[in-house]
Structures are given as structure tokens and as C-alpha cells.
N, C-alpha and C positions, 0 to 999 in steps of 0.2 A: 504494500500500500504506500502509495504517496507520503510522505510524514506532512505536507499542508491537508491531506484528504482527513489525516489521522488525527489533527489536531482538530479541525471541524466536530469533532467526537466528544472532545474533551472540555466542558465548561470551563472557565477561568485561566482555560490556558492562551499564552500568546507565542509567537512562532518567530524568530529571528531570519529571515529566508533572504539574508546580506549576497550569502553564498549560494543560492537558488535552491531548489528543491530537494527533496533525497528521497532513494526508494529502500524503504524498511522491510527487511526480510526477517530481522526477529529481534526480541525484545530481552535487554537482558541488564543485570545489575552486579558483575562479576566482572570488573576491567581486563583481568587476564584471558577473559573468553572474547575480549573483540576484536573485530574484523569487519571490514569492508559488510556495508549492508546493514550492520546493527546498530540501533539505538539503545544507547547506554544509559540508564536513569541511575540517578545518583544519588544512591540512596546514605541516610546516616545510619551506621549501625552500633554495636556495642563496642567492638573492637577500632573498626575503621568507620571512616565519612568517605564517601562516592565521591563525594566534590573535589577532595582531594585529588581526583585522578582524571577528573573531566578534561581537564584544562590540555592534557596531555593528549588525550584519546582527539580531543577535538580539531587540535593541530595538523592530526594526524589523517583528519576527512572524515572522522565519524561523528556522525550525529549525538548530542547529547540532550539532557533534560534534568534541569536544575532547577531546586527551591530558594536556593540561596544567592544574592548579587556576586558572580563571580569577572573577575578580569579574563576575558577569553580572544586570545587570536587565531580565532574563528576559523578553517578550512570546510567547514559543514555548518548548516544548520542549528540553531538551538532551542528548545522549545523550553519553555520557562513554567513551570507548575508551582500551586501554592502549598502543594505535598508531593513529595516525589513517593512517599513508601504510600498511598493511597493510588495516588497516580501511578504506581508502577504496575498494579493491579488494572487500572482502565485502561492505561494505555495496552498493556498484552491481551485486553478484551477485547479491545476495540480491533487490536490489529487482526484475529482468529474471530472477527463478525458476532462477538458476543453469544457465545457458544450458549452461556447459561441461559441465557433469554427462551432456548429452542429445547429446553430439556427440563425436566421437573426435579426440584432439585430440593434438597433434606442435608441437614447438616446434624453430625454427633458430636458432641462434648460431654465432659465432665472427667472429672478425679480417677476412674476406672470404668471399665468396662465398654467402652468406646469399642475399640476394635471387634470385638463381637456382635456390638450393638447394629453397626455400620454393616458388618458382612450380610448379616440377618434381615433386614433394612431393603438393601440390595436383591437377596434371596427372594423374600416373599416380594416384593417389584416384579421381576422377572417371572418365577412363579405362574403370577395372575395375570401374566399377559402383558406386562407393563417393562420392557426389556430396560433394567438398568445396570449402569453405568458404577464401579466405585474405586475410592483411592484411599488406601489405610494405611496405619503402620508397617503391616503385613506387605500386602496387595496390591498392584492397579488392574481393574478389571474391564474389560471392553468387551463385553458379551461372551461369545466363547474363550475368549483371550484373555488370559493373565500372566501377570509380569511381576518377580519378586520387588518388592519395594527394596532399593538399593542404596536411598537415600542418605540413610540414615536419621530423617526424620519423619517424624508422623503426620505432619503436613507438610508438602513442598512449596517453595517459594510460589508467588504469584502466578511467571511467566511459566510455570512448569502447567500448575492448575490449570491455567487457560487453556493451553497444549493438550493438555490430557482430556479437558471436557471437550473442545472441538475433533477430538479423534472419535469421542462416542457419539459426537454429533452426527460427522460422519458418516460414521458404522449405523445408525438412524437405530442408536439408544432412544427411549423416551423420557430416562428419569439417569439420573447420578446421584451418587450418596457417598460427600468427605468427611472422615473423620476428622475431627478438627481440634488441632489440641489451643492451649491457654498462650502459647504461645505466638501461632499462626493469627490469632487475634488480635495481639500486641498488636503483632509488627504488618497488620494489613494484606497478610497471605490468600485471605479465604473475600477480599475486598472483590467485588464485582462480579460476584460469583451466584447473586441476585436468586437466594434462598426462599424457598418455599414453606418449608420446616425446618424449626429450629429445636433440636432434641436434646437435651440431659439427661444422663444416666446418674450421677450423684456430682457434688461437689467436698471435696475433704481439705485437707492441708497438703500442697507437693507444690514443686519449682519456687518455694519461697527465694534459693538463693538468688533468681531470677525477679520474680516479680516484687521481693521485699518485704509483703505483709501480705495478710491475709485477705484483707479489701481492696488490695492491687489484684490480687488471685481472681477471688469474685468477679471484679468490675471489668478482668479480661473476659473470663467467662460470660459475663452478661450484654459481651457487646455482640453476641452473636445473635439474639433478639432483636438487637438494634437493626443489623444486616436485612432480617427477615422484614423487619417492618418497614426497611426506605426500600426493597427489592422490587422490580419491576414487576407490574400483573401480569397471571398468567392464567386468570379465571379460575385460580383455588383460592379460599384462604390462608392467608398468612397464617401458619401455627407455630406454636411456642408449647414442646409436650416436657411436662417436669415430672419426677419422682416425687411423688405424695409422700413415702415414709421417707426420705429425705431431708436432714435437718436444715438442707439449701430451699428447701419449696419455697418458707414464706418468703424471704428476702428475693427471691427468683420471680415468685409474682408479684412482687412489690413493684420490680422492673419491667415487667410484663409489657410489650410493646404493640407487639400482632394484636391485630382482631381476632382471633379466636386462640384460646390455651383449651390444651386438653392435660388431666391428672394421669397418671399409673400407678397402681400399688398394689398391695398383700395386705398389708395391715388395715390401712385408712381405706375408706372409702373414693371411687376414682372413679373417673370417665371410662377407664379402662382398668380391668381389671381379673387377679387370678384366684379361686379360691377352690375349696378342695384342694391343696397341695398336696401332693407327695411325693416327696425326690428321695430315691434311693440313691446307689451307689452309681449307676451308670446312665439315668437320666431322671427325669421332673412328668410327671404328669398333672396336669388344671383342669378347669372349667373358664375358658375365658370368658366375661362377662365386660361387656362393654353396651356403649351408649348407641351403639347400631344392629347388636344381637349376641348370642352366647353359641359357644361352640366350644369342642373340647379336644385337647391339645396334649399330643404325647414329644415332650421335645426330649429327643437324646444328648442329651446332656444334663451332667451333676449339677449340685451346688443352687439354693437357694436364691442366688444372685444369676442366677442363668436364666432363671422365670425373669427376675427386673429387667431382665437386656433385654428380654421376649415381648414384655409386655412396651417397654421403651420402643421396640421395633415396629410392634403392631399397633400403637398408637401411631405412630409416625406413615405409619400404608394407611389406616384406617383416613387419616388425614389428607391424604392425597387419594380418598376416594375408590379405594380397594375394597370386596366385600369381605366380611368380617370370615366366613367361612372358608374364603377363600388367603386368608390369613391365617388360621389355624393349620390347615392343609399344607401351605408352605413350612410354618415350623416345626410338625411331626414328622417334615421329611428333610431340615437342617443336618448337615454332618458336622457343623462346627468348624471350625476354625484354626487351622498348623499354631503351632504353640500356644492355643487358649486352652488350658487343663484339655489339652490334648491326652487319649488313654492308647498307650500302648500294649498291643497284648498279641505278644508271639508264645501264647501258649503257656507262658511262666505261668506257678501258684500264685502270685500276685497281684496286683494293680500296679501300674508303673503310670503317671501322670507329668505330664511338659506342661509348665506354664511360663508365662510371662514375669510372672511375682516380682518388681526387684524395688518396692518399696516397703515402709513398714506395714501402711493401711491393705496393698493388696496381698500381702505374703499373711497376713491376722485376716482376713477374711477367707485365703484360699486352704490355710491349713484350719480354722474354721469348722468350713461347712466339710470339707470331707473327713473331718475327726467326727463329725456327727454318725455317719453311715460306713466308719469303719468297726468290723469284728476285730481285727490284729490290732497293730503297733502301724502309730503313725510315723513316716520316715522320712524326713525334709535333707535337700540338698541348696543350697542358696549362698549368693556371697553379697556383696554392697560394692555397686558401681563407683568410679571414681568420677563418673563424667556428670554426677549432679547430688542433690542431700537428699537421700531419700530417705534419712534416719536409721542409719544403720545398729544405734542401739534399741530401738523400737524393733527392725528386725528381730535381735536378739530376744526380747521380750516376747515376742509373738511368738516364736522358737520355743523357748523353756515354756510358755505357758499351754500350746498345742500338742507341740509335738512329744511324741513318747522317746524320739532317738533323732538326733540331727548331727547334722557335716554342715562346718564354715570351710567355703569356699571361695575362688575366685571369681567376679562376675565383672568383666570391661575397666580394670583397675586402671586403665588410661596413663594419667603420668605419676596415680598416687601409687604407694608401697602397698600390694598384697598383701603383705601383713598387718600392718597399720590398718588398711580397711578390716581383716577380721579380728582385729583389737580392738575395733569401735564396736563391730557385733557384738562381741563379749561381754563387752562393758555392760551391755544390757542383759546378760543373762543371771538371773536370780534365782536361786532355789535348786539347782543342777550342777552333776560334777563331770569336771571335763575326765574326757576317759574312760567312763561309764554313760551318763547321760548324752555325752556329745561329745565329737573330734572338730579336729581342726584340721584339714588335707586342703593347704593351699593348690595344688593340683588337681584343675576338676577332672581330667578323665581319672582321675585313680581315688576321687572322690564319689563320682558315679561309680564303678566298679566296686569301691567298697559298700555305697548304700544293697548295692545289685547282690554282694557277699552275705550280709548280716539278715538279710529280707526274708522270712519265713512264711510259709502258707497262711493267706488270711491278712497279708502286712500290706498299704499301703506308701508305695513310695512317689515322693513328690521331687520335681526334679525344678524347679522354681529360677528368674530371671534370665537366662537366656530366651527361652520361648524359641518362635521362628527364625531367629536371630542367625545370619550365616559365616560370620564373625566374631572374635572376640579381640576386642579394643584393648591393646596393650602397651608402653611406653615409647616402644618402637613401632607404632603401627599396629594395624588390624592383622590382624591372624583369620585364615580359616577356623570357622566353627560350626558343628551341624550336632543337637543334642541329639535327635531321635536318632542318628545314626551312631554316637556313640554309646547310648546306653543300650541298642538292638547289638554291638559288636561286644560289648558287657554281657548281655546277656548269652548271648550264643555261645562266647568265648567262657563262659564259667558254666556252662553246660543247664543252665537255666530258662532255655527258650526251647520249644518243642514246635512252634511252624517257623 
């Protein structure tokens, strides 16, 4: 596109065109990726400022786009915005025809359980004849096609988004579903992306080292209401669906912006909702009772929080006009999701379970609900990341107070000392002796293989923060890492697997 056609797109922008026109092949905020053809938006970030480096790129003949009065000797274009991290998001919408505008689109956040919530979301979309489109931590998915999320984050920048939705456009998706973290909302990731539903699954305490305080956390979280309520029509209502047993609901509908909020719960009563529970060990069966009819739902999958992500999900179809039946049906035929309390079972006496866990709130909910519907000994493996505070003596604490036998181990120790991070676990562990109660095997394969040694008929074993993860983040770089494949080589290799 033209960047004078491109700027016509863009309220309050004005266009320097000294140096005449330019044609924009792609949008990007990464100096070291340009070249000939791209617009460079300059953005400020935590570490570096974009303007910084404009002045260079534009010398150079690449078009730029700045918030700030800069001295520039100009070889290209400059387009002058009064937010570049806002406008970095328009303008790669603008340039890919505003992809969201042509696609029904649901957004998930909160504290946990996102990624499930989003795949599930997705699922029952498809399902009922409504072919969607999604992009998770995990996942990017475009109908029959998916692609490991390689990112390394759980929402990609702006100009990634836009890309990804005009690919399902494309492929003539009708619906897309981003999981969207606390983050991607700071910093105007998920901006233009003109939401239809706006979904929470809970809100707790995480990325304080990032956002500061509690009410920074929140007030990022709650601007993804705001998104759904300025988003362009698209003949649904705006919805805003919250967790009723939730201690974030009030404060969430306080914020409340859309024209229509829909509730989900177990306990409270809700617009949407599951009763008759019962989750055994390898899935949940309800009665979903919602504000458009009742129908009843066998989801395979454990864990009491598995129904919230369910009902999270089926508020969210139900809201874009899906029938309620045809909603249940999708999730009694969900398989869940690569690293979400993922259940491996090559035939061992046991349960062997992958998750995600690798903070304190979801590692105390994941050992939890499955210390509920365990006969054996509950058996955790988990370490504390280097790359964020995710409370690693809280870990500890959720550890001695679940689990019957656990291993501190290593989990993306990044630039900090493995050791030092299972020194903060520790700290938190009260009431248990190391040696008996618990080890310490800084080496995770030899710390799965031990869990895989000690694990008796009847034991649950939890293999906790890696998840899908194909990596592990370590001072010198990322290392290859694949859990289910090393605990299936654990298994076989100690003569404990029989398919």
C-alpha cells in the first residue's frame, strides 16, 4: 500500500511526503529487521526507545513513524503519530485491510487458564459450523493448520497479530480467538484487533515485577473491555463474560464497558452455568444450565477449574450466537490441550500428568484438584523460572502442603543460578524433610526419571512448568526441550511403560 493511501486510514496522523511517496510492504518495530519496503514505527519500550534509531533507518530511505519531534535528514517519508505503540497496531491493520473487521473475534485473559480457555473457545467455533481462527501461548491455528507458537510469548507483537488474522481471513475463517495476556494490553499488542468478546477466566497476583502493583495488574486487564466497547460493529453485541466465583467479578463489572456482560460459575449463580459436578480423575461431567437452555456435558478433562475454562468458553460461543446444544457437543468431544494437565498413559500403573504450573497460584490449584481424586501418593516435579517472580516460595508452600513427595527442579533458570532459584523454593517449604519428604535434583531429566523410579500403582505424578514448552531457557541460551518425550523415554527406559 501506498504509505499516503495508508495514512488516509489513520486519524491524527500527518505525513511528511518532502521525499515523495513510498510503497509499504510490511510493518514493523524491530530496527535490525529493516529493509527497503518497510515502515519502521518507533516505538518506546522498557529497555530501548525506537526513536532512537529512526533517525538512522530514515537516512537510509526507509520510511519511518514517530511520536516524538525528532531532527531527521529525511531520505523517505515520515509519518508523525500521536502514539506510535497504539498506532503500531493501526497502522499493520490498516496495511493487511483490517482483517478483524471481517472475522468474529473473542478475546481471553486472566491470571490462568487462558490457554485452555482460548483453544476450547476456538473448538466449539469450529465445531458449530463457525470455522475459527486462534493464537495462544501454545498454538497459531488456521483451520486445519497449526503452527507451534515459537514466540516465546503468549501474545505477539501487533504487526504479527494483524498477519496472523489476515491469513484466517484469507483461508475464509469466520471467527478468531487471542489469548491475550496482561501484558499484550500494556503495550497495545491486541490494539485494532476490534473484539467482539471480551473473556476472563480469573484475575490473581502474577507479573507484579512488570506491572508494579496490583491495580496496575487489574487496570491492564481491564482494558481489554475497553477494546471491546470502542471495536467496530459487527451486528453482535459487545460482550464482556466474567467469572462469578471470582474475587475479580465485582471490581470487573464495576469496569464493565460493552453493552451486554454475561456471568459463569459453580458456586454463584450465573448467566451461564455448571451444576451437578463430578470430576473424577480423568474428566468432569455437568449439566450446563445457561440463559439460552440446558444441556449436559461430559468434558474429558480433570480438575474442577477445567469446568470454569468450559463454562468461560461456552459463555463466550453462546455470545456470538452459537446454540447452546451445540456447545455442549463440542466440549464432550474437546481433547484438550499439549501441556495443559496433559495425561500421559503408555500403559504405566500410574497417572503421569504435563502441565504448564510454573507459578505459585497455578502449581496450588493444579496439585489441588488432582490430590482430590487421587487413591496413591501425590508426586510433583516443578522448579521456579528465572525469566519472571512467580513466587517461588509460594511454590514451595503449595508443594509441602499438596503434595505427598516432590523434586525441586530446574525450570528456564535464564541468567539466574539453578540453585539459588531452588533455594527460594525451599524457603517456602514448612512442615517436611528434605530426603524423605522431598529432593532436590537440579537436573530435570534425572529428576523426571526419579519421580518415574519412586511412583507406585495408584500414584499420581505431576510433571509441572515446562508444559508445551520446546525449550528450556538457560544462561547461555535456549536448549532443546520436549517433557512428554522425556518422561515417555523415562518410562520405557525403566521398564515402566507397556504401549
Amino acid at each position: 500500500m501506498r504509505l499516503s493511501d495508508l495514512a488516509m486510514y489513520l486519524p491524527d496522523a500527518t505525513l511528511d511526503q518532502a521525499h515523495g511517496d513510498y510503497d509499504v510492504l510490511r510493518v514493523i518495530h524491530d530496527s535490525r529487521q529493516a529493509r527497503p519496503g518497510d515502515l519502521f514505527v518507533a516505538v518506546r519500550g522498557l529497555r530501548a526507545d525506537g526513536h532512537d534509531y529512526a533517525a538512522r533507518l530514515a537516512r537510509e530511505g526507509i520510511a519511518v513513524a514517530i511520536e516524538r519531534p525528532l531532527r531527521l535528514s529525511a531520505a523517505a517519508p515520515v509519518l508523525r503519530l500521536p502514539d506510535t505503540r497504539t498506532g503500531l497496531a493501526e497502522v499493520a491493520a490498516a496495511l493487511h485491510g483490517r482483517p478483524a473487521r471481517r472475522l468474529l473475534m473473542a478475546a481471553v485473559t486472566g491470571t490462568a487458564g487462558k490457554t485452555t480457555t482460548a483453544h476450547m473457545t476456538a473448538h466449539i467455533l469450529t465445531a458449530a459450523g463457525v470455522p475459527a481462527g486462534y493464537l495462544s501461548t501454545v498454538a497459531h491455528g488456521t483451520g486445519s493448520r497449526s503452527r507451534d507458537n515459537r514466540s516465546g510469548q503468549t501474545t505477539m507483537a501487533a504487526p504479527d497479530n494483524q498477519e496472523w488474522l489476515a491469513r484466517m481471513a484469507a483461508r475464509r475463517m469466520r471467527a478468531a480467538v487471542i489469548e491475550t495476556s496482561s501484558h499484550a494490553l500494556e503495550q497495545g499488542c491486541v490494539a485494532a484487533c476490534d473484539f467482539d468478546v471480551a473473556a476472563y477466566t480469573n484475575i490473581g497476583t502474577d507479573h507484579l515485577d512488570y506491572h508494579g502493583t496490583w491495580e496496575n495488574y487489574f487496570l491492564a486487564k481491564a482494558r481489554l473491555m475497553e477494546l471491546a466497547a470502542r471495536a467496530a460493529d459487527k451486528g453482535v453485541p459487545k460482550t464482556t463474560v466474567l467469572n462469578r466465583d471470582d474475587p475479580s467479578w465485582e471490581a470487573l463489572s464495576a469496569h464493565c464497558l460493552t453493552e451486554r456482560r454475561l456471568t459463569y460459575g459453580i458456586e454463584h449463580a450465573a448467566d451461564v452455568r455448571a451444576t451437578d459436578v463430578c470430576v473424577s480423575g480423568n474428566d468432569a461431567r455437568f449439566t450446563l444450565r445457561t440463559f439460552a437452555g440446558t444441556a449436559q456435558v461430559r468434558l474429558g478433562l480433570p480438575a474442577l477449574f477445567n469446568v470454569r475454562n468450559a463454562l468461560c468458553a461456552a459463555a463466550s460461543c453462546l455470545a456470538l450466537g452459537v446454540p447452546v446444544e451445540a456447545v455442549a457437543d463440542a466440549l464432550s468431544g474437546f481433547d484438550g490441550v499439549r501441556g495443559r494437565l496433559q495425561r500421559i498413559d503408555r500403559g504405566q500403573p500410574f497417572d503421569v500428568y504435563i502441565d504448564f504450573a510454573h507459578s505459585s497460584l497455578r502449581l496450588t490449584s493444579v496439585l489441588g484438584e488432582l490430590g482430590k481424586n487421587t487413591t496413591g501418593r501425590l508426586i510433583a516435579v516443578f522448579g521456579a523460572t528465572g525469566r519472571a517472580d512467580h513466587d517461588p516460595a509460594g511454590m514451595g508452600r503449595a508443594a509441602a502442603h499438596h503434595a505427598d513427595f516432590f523434586i525441586i527442579t530446574t525450570d528456564d533458570p535464564a541468567d539466574a543460578d539453578p540453585g539459588d532459584l531452588a533455594g527460594q523454593i525451599e524457603s517456602g517449604v514448612t512442615g517436611r524433610r528434605r530426603g524423605t519428604d522431598y529432593e532436590v535434583i537440579l537436573d530435570r531429566r534425572s529428576a523426571i526419571w526419579r519421580a518415574v523410579e519412586v511412583a507406585r500403582p495408584g500414584d499420581v505424578v505431576v510433571l509441572a512448568g515446562k508444559g508445551p514448552e520446546r525449550t528450556m531457557l538457560l544462561a547461555n541460551g535456549p536448549v532443546p526441550w520436549d517433557e512428554q518425550a522425556e518422561v515417555e523415554t523415562a518410562l520405557r527406559k525403566m521398564g515402566r511403560a507397556i504401549a
